[in-house]
mmCIF file of the C-alpha atoms, coordinates in Angstrom:
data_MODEL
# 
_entry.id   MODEL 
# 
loop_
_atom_site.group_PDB 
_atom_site.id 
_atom_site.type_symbol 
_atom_site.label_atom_id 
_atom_site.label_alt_id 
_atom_site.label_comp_id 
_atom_site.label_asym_id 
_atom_site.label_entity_id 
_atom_site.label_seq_id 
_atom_site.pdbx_PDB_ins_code 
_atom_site.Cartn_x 
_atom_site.Cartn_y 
_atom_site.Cartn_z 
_atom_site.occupancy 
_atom_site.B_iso_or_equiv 
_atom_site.pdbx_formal_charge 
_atom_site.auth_seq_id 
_atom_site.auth_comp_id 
_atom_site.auth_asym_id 
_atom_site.auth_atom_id 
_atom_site.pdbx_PDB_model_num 
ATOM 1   C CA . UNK A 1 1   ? -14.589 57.023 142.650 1.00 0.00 ? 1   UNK A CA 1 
ATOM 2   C CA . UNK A 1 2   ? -14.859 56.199 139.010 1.00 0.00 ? 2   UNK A CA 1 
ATOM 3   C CA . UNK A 1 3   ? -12.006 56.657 136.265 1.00 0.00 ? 3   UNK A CA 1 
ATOM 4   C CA . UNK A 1 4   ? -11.365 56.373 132.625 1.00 0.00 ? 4   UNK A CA 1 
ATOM 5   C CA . UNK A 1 5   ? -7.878  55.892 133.243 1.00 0.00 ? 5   UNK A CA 1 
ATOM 6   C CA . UNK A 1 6   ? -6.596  52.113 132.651 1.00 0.00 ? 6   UNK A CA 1 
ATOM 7   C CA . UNK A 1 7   ? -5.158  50.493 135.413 1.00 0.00 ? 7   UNK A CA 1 
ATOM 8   C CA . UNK A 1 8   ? -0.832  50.178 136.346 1.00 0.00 ? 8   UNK A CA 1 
ATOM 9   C CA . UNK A 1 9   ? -1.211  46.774 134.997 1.00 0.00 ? 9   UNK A CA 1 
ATOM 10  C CA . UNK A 1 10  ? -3.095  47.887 131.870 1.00 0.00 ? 10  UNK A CA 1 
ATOM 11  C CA . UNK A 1 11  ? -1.053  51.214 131.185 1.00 0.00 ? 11  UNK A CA 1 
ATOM 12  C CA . UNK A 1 12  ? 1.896   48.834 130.919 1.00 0.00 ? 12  UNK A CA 1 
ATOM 13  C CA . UNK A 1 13  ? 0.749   46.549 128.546 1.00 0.00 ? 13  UNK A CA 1 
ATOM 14  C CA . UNK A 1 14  ? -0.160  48.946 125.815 1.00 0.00 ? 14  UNK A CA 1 
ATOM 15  C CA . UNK A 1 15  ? 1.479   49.597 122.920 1.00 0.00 ? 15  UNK A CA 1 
ATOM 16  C CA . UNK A 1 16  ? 3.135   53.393 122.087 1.00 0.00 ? 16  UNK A CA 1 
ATOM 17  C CA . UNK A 1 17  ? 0.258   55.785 120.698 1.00 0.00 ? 17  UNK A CA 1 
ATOM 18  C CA . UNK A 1 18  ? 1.250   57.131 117.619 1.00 0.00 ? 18  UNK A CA 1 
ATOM 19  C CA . UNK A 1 19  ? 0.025   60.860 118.716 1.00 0.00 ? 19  UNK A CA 1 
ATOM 20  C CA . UNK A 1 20  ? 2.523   61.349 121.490 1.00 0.00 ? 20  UNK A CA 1 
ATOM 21  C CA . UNK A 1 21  ? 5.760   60.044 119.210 1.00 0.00 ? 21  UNK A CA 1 
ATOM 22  C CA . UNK A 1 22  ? 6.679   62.216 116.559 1.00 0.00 ? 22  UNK A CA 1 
ATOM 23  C CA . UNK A 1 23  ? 8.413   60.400 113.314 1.00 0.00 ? 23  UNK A CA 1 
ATOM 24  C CA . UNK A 1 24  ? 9.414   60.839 110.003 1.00 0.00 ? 24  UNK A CA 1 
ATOM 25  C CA . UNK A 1 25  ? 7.114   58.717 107.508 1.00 0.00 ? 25  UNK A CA 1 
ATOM 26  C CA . UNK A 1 26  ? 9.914   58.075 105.396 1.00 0.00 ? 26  UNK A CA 1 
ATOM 27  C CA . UNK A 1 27  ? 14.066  57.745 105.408 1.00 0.00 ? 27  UNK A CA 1 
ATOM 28  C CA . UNK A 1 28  ? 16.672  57.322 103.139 1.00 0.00 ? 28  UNK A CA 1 
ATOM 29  C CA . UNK A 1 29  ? 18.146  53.750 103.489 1.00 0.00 ? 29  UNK A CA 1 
ATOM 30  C CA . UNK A 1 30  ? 21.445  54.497 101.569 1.00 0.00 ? 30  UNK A CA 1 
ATOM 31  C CA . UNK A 1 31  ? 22.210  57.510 104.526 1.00 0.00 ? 31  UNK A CA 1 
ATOM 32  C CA . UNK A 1 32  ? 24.321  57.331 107.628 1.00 0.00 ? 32  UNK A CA 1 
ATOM 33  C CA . UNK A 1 33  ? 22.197  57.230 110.507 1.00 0.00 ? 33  UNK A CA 1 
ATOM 34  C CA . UNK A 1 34  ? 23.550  57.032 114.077 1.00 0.00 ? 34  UNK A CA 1 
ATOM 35  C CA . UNK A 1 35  ? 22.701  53.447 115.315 1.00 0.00 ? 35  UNK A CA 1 
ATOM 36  C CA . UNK A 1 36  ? 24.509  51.180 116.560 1.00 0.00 ? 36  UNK A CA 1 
ATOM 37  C CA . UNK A 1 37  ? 25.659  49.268 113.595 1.00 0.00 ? 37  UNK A CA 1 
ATOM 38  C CA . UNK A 1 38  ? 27.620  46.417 114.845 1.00 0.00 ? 38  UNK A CA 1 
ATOM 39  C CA . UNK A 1 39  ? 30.532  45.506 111.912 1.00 0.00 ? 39  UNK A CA 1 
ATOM 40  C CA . UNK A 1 40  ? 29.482  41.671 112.044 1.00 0.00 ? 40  UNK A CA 1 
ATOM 41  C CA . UNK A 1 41  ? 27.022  39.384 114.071 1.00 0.00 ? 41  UNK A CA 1 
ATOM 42  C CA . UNK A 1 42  ? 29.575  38.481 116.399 1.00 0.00 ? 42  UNK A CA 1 
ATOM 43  C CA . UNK A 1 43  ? 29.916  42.091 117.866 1.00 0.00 ? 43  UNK A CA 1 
ATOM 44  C CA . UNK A 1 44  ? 25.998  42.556 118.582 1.00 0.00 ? 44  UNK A CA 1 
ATOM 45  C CA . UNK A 1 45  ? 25.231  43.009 122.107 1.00 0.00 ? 45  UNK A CA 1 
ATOM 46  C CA . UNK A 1 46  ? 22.630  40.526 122.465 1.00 0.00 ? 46  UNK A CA 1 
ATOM 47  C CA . UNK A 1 47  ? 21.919  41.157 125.763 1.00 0.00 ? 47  UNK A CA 1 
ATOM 48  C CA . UNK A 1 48  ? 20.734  44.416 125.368 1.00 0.00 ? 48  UNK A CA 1 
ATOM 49  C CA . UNK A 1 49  ? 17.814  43.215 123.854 1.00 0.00 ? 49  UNK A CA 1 
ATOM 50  C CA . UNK A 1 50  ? 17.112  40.234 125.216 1.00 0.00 ? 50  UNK A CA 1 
ATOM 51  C CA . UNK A 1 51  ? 17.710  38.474 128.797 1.00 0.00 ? 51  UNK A CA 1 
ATOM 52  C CA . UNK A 1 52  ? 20.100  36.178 128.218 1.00 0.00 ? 52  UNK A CA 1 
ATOM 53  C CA . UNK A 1 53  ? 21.119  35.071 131.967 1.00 0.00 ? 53  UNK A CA 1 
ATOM 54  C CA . UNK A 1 54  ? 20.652  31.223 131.551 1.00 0.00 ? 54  UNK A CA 1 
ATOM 55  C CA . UNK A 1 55  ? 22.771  31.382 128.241 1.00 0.00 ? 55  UNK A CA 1 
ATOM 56  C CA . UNK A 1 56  ? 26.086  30.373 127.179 1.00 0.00 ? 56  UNK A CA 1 
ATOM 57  C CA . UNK A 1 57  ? 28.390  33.034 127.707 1.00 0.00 ? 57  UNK A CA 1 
ATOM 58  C CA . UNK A 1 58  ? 30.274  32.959 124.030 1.00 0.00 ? 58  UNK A CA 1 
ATOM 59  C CA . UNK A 1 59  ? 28.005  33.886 120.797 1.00 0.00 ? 59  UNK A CA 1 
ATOM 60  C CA . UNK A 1 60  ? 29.828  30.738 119.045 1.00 0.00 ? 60  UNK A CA 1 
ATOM 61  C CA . UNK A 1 61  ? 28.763  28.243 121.125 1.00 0.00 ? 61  UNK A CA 1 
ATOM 62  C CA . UNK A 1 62  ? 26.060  26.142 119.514 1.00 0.00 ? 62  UNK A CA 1 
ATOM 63  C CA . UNK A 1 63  ? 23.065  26.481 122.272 1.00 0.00 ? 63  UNK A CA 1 
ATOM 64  C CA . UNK A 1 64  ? 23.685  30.389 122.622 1.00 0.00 ? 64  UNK A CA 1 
ATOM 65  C CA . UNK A 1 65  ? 19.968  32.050 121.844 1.00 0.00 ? 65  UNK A CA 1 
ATOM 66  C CA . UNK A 1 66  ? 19.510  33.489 118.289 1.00 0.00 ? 66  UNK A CA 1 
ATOM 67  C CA . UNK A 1 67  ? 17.188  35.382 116.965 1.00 0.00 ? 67  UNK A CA 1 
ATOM 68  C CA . UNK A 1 68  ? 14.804  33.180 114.772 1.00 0.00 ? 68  UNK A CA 1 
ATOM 69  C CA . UNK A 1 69  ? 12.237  35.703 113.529 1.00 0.00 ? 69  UNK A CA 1 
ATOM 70  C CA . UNK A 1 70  ? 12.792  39.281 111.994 1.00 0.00 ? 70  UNK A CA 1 
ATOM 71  C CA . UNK A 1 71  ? 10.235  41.969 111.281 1.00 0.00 ? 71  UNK A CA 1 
ATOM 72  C CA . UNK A 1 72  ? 11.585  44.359 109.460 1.00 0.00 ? 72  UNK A CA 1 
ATOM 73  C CA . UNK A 1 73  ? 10.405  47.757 109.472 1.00 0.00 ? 73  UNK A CA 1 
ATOM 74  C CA . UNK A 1 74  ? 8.417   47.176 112.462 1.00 0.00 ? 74  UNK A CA 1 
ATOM 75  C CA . UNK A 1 75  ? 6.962   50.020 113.621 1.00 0.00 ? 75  UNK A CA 1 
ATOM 76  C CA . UNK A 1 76  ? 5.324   50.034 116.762 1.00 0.00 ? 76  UNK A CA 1 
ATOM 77  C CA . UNK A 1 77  ? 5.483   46.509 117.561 1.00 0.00 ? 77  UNK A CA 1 
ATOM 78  C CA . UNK A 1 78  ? 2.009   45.197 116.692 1.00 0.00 ? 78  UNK A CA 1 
ATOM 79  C CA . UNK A 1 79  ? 3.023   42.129 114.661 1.00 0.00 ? 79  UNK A CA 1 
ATOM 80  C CA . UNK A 1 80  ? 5.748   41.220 117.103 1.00 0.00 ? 80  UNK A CA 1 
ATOM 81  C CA . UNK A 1 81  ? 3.196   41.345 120.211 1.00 0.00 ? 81  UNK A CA 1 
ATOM 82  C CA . UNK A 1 82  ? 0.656   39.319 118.315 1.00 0.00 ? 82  UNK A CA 1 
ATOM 83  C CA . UNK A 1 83  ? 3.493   36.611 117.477 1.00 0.00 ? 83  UNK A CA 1 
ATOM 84  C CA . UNK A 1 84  ? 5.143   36.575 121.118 1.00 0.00 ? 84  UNK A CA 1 
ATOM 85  C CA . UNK A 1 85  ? 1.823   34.131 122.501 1.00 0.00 ? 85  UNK A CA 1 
ATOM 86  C CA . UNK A 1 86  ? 2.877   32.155 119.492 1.00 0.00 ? 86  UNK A CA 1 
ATOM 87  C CA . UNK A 1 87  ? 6.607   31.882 119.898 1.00 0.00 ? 87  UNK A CA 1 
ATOM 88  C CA . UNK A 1 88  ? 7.136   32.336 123.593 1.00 0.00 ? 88  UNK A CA 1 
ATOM 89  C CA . UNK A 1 89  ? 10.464  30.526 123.153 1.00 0.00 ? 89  UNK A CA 1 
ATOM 90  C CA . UNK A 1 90  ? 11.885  32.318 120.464 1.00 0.00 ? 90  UNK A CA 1 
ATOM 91  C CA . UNK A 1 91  ? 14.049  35.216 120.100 1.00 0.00 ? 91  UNK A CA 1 
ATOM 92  C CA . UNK A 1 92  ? 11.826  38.064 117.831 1.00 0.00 ? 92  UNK A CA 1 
ATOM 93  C CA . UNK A 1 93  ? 13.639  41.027 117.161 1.00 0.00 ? 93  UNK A CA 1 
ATOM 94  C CA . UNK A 1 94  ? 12.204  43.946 115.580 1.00 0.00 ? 94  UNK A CA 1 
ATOM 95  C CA . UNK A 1 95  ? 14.344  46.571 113.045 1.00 0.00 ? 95  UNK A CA 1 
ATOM 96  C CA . UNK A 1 96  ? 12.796  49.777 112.105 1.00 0.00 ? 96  UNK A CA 1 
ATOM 97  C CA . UNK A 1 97  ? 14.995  52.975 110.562 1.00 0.00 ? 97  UNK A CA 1 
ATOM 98  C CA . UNK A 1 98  ? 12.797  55.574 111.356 1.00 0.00 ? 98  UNK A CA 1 
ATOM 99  C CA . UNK A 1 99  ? 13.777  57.739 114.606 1.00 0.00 ? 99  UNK A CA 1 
ATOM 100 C CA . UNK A 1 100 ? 23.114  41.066 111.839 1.00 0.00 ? 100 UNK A CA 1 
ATOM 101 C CA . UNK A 1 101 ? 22.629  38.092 112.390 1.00 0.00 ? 101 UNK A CA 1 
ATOM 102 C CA . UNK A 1 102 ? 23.939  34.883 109.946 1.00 0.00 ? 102 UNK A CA 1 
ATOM 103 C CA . UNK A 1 103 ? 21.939  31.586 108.363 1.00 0.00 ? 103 UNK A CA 1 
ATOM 104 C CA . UNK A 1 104 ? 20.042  31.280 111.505 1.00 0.00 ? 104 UNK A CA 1 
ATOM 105 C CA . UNK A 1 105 ? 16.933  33.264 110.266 1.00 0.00 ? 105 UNK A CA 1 
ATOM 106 C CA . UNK A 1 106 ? 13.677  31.526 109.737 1.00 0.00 ? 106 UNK A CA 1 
ATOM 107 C CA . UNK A 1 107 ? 11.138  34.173 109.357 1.00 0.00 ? 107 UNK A CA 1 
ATOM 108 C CA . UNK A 1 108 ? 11.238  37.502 107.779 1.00 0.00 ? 108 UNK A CA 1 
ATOM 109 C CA . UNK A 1 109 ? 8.745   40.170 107.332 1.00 0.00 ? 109 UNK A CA 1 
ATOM 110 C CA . UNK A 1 110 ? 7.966   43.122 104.986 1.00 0.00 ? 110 UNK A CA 1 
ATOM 111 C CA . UNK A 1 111 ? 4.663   44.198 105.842 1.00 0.00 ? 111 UNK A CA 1 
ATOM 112 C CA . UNK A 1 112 ? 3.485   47.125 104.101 1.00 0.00 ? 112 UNK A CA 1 
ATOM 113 C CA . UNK A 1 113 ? 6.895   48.517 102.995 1.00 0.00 ? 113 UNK A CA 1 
ATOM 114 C CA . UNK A 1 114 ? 7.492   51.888 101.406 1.00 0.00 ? 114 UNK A CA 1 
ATOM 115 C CA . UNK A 1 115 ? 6.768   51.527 97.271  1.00 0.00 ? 115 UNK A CA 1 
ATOM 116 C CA . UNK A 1 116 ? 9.056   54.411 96.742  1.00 0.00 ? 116 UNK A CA 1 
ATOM 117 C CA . UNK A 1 117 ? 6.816   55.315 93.783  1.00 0.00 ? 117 UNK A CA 1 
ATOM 118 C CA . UNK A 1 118 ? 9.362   57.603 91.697  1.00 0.00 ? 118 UNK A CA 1 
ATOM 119 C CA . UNK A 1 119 ? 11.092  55.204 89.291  1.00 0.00 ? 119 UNK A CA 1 
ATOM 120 C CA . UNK A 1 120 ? 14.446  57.738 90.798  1.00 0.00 ? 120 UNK A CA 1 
ATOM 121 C CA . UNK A 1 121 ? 13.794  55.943 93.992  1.00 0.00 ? 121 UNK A CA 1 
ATOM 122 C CA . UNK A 1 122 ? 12.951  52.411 93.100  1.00 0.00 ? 122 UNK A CA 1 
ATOM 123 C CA . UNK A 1 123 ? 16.631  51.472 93.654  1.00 0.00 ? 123 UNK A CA 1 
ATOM 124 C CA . UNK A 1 124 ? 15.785  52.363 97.362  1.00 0.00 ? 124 UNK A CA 1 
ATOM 125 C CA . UNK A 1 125 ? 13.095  49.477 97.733  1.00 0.00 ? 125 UNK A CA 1 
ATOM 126 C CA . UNK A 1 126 ? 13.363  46.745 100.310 1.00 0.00 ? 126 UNK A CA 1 
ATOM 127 C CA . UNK A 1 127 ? 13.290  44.083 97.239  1.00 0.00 ? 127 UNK A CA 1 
ATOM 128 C CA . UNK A 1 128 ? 15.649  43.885 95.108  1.00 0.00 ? 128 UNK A CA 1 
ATOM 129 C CA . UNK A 1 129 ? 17.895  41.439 93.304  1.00 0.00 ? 129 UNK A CA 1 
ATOM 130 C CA . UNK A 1 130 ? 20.536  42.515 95.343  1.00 0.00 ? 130 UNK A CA 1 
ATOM 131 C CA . UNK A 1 131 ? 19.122  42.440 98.667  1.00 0.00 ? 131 UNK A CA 1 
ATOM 132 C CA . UNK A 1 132 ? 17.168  39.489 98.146  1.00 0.00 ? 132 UNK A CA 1 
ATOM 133 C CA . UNK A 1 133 ? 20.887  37.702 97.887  1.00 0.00 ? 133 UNK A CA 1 
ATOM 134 C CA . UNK A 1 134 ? 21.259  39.477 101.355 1.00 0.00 ? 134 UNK A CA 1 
ATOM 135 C CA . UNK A 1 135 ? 18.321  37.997 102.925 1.00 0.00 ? 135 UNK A CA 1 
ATOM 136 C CA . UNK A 1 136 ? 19.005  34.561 101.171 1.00 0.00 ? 136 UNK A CA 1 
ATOM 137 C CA . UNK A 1 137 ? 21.757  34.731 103.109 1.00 0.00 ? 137 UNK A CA 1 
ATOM 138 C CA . UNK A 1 138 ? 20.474  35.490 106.349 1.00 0.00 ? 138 UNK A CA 1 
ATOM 139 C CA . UNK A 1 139 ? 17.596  32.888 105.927 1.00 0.00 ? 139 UNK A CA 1 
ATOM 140 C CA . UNK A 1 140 ? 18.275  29.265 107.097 1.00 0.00 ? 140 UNK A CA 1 
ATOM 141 C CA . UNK A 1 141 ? 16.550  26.583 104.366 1.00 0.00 ? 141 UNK A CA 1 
ATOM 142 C CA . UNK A 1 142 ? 12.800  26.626 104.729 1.00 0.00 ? 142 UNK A CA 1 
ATOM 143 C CA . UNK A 1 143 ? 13.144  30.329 106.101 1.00 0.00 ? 143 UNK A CA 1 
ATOM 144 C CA . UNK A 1 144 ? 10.105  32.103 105.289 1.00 0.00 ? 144 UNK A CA 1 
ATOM 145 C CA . UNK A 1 145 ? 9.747   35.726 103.841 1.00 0.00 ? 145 UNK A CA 1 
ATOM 146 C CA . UNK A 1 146 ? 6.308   37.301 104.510 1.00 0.00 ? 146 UNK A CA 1 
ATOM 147 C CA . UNK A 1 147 ? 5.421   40.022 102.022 1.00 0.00 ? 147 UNK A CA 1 
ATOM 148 C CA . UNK A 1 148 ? 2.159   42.333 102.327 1.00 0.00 ? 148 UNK A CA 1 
ATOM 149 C CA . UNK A 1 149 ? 1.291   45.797 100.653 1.00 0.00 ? 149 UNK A CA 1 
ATOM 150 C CA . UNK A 1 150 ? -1.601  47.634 99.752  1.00 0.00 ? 150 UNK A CA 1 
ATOM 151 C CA . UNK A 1 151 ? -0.358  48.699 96.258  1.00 0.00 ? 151 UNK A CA 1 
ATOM 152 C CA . UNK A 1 152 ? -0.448  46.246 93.559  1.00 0.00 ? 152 UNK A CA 1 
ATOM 153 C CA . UNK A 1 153 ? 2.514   47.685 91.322  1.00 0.00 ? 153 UNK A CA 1 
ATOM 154 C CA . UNK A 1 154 ? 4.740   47.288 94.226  1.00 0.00 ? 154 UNK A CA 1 
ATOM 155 C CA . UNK A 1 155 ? 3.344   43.390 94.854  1.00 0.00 ? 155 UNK A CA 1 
ATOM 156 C CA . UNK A 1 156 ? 4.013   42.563 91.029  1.00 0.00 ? 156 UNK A CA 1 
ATOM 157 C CA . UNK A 1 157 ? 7.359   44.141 91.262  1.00 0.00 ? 157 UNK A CA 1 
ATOM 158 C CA . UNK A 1 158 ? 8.406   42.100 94.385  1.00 0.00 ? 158 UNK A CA 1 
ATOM 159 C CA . UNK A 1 159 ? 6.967   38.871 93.095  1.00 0.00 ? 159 UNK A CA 1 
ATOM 160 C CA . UNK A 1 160 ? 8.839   39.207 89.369  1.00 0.00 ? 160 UNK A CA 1 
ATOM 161 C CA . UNK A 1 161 ? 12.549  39.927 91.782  1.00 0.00 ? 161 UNK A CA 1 
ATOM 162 C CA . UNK A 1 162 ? 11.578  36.639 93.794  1.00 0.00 ? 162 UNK A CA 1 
ATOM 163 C CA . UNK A 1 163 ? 10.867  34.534 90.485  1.00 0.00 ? 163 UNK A CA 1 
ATOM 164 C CA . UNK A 1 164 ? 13.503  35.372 88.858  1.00 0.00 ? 164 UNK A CA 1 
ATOM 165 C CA . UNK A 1 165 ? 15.777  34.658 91.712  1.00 0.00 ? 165 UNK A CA 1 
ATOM 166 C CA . UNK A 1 166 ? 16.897  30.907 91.902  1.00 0.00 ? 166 UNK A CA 1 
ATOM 167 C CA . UNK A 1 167 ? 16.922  30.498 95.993  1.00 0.00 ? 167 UNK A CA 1 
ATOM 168 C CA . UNK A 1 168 ? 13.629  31.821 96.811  1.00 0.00 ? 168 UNK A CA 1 
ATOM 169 C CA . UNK A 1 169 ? 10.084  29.483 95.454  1.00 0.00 ? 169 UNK A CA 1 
ATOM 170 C CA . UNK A 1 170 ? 6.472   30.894 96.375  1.00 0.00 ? 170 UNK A CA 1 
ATOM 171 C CA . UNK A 1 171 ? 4.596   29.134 98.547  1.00 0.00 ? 171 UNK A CA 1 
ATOM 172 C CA . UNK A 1 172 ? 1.203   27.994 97.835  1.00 0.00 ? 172 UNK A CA 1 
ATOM 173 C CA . UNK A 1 173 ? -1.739  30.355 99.528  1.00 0.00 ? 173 UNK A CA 1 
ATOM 174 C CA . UNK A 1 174 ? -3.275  26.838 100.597 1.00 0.00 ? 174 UNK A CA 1 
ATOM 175 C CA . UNK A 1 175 ? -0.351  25.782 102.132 1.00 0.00 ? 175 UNK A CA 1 
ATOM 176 C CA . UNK A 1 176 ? -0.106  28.802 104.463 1.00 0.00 ? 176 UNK A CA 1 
ATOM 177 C CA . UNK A 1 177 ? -3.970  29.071 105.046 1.00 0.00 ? 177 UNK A CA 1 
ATOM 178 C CA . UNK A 1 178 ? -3.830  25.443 106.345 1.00 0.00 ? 178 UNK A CA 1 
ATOM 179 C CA . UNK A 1 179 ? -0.371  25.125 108.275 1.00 0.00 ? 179 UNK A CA 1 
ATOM 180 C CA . UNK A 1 180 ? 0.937   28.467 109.195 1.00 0.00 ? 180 UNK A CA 1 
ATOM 181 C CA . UNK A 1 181 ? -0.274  29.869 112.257 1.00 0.00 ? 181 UNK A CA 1 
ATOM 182 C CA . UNK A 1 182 ? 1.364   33.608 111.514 1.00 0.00 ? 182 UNK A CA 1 
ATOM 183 C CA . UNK A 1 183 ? -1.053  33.911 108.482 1.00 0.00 ? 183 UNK A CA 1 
ATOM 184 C CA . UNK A 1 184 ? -3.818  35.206 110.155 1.00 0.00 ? 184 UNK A CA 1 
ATOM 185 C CA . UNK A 1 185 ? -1.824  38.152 111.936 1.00 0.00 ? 185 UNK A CA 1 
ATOM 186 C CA . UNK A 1 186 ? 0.064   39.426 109.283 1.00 0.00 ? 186 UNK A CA 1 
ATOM 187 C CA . UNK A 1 187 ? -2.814  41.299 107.207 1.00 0.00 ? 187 UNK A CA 1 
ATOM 188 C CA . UNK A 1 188 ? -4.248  42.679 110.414 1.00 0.00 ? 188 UNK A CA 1 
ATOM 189 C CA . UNK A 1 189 ? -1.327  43.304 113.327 1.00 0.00 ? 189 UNK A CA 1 
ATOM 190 C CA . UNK A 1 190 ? 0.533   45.863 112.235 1.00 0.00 ? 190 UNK A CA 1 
ATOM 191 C CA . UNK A 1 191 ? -0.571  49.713 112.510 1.00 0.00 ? 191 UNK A CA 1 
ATOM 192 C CA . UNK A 1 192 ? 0.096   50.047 108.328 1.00 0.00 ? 192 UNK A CA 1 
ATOM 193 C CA . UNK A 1 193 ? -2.482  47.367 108.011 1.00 0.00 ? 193 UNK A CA 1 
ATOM 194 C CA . UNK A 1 194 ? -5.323  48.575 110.614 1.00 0.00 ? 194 UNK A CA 1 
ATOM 195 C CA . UNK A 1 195 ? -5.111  52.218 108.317 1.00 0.00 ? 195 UNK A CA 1 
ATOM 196 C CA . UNK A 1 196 ? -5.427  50.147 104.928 1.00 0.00 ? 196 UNK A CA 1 
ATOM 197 C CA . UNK A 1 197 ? -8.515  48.917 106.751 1.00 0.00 ? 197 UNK A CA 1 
ATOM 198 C CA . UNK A 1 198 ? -9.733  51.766 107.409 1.00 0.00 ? 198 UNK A CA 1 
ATOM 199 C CA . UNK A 1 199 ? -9.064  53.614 104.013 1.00 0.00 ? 199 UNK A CA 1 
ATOM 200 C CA . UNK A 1 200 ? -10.847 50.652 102.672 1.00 0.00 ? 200 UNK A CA 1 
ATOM 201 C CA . UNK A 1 201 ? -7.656  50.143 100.785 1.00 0.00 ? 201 UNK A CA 1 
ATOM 202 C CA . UNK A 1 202 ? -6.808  46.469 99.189  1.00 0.00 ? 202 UNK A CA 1 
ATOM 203 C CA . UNK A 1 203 ? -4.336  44.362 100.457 1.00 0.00 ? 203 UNK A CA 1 
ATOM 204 C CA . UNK A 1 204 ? -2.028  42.128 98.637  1.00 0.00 ? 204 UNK A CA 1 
ATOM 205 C CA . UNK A 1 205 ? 0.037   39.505 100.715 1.00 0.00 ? 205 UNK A CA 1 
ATOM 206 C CA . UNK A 1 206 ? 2.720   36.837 99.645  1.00 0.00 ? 206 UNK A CA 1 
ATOM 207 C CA . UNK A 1 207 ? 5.039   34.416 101.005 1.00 0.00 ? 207 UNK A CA 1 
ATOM 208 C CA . UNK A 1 208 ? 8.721   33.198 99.598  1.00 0.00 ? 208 UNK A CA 1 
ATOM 209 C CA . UNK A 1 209 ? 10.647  30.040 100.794 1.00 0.00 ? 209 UNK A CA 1 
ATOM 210 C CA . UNK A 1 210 ? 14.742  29.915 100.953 1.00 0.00 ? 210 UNK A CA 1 
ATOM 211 C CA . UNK A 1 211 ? 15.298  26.760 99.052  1.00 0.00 ? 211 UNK A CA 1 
ATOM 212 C CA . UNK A 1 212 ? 18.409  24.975 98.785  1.00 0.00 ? 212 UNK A CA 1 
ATOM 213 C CA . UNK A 1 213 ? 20.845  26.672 96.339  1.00 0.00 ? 213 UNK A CA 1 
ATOM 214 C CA . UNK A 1 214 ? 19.706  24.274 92.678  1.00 0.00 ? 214 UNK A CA 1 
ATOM 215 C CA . UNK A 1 215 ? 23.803  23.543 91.874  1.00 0.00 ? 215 UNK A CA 1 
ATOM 216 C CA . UNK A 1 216 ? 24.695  22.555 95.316  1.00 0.00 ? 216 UNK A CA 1 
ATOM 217 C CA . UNK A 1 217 ? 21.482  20.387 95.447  1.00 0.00 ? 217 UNK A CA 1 
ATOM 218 C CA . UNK A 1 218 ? 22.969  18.669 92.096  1.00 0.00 ? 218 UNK A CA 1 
ATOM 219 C CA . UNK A 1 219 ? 26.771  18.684 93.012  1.00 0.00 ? 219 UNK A CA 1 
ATOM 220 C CA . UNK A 1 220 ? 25.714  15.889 95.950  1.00 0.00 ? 220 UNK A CA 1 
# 
């Protein structure tokens, strides 16, 4: 007997549907929402999210798994299932506000963030100068933040923040058309990209490398 109905196997592997999951489109960042918000890295239960059997039991010691990759504002999961094949041994973790880790960061991603239009809500925006000192922070040297959008004021706002911040440098579109593998996926993965496709919408897409801080680089 014939079915339309995908296979145990199948079923498992597919990612949430949108129409059975109802969410707000938008949230306030600067409100209390009840997560889990460990008060520092140390106090994140790790294995929660990940299985960390074979690991070092204590979070300090030097070969204890981190989390490498970040997507923030994630979604459903599309870009981190197209960069799992990619990564397979590398810890991916995926934030999204809508229902820390230290210097250990090497990849970030803002992939079609809310533009918070309103110039009363531009303070709420994922770039700023004063989260940008966050995620320089987070990001080890030669971390790489991925930036797309489908509205050009937004882009030009995020790339004049990055500029004019002295630990971040733009990386060459050449440079990540030839050696980064994620480049491909990240105008296409996620479900915020597929409906810009589909709109017909334009999509703008830049990346930003942590660079050593200039005064330490000339104090040695």
């Amino acid at each position: 007997m014939s079915t339309d109905l995908p296979s145990t196997c199948e079923a498992r592997s597919m990612l949430p549907q949108k129409k059975h999951f109802r969410q707000r489109a938008h949230s306030n960042p600067m409100a209390d929402h009840l997560f889990d918000s460990p008060t520092k890295p140390e106090d994140v239960r790790w294995s929660d999210l990940f299985d960390l059997s074979s690991a070092e039991k204590s979070p300090s010691d030097e070969n204890y798994p981190k989390v490498e990759i970040v997507d923030i504002g994630c979604g459903y999961g599309g870009l981190l299932v197209a960069l799992s094949p990619l990564f397979p041994n590398t810890f991916i973790l995926g934030m999204e506000i809508r229902v820390k880790v230290s210097n250990y960061l090497k990849k970030m991603f803002f992939l079609f963030p809310d533009p918070h239009f309103k110039r009363s809500k531009q303070k709420w925006r994922i770039i700023s100068n004063t989260l940008l000192a966050e995620y320089a922070y987070f990001l080890s040297i030669k971390g790489i933040i991925y930036l797309a959008t489908d509205v050009k004021e937004y882009m030009d706002w995020a790339r004049s923040h990055f500029e004019s911040f002295p630990l971040f440098e733009e990386m060459p579109p050449e440079r990540l058309v030839l050696n980064d593998p994620i480049y491909p996926l990240l105008l296409n993965s996620t479900e915020e990209a597929r409906k810009v496709e589909r709109s017909g919408g334009e999509k703008f897409f830049a990346a930003f490398e942590r660079i050593q801080d200039p005064y330490m680089k000339n104090e040695t």
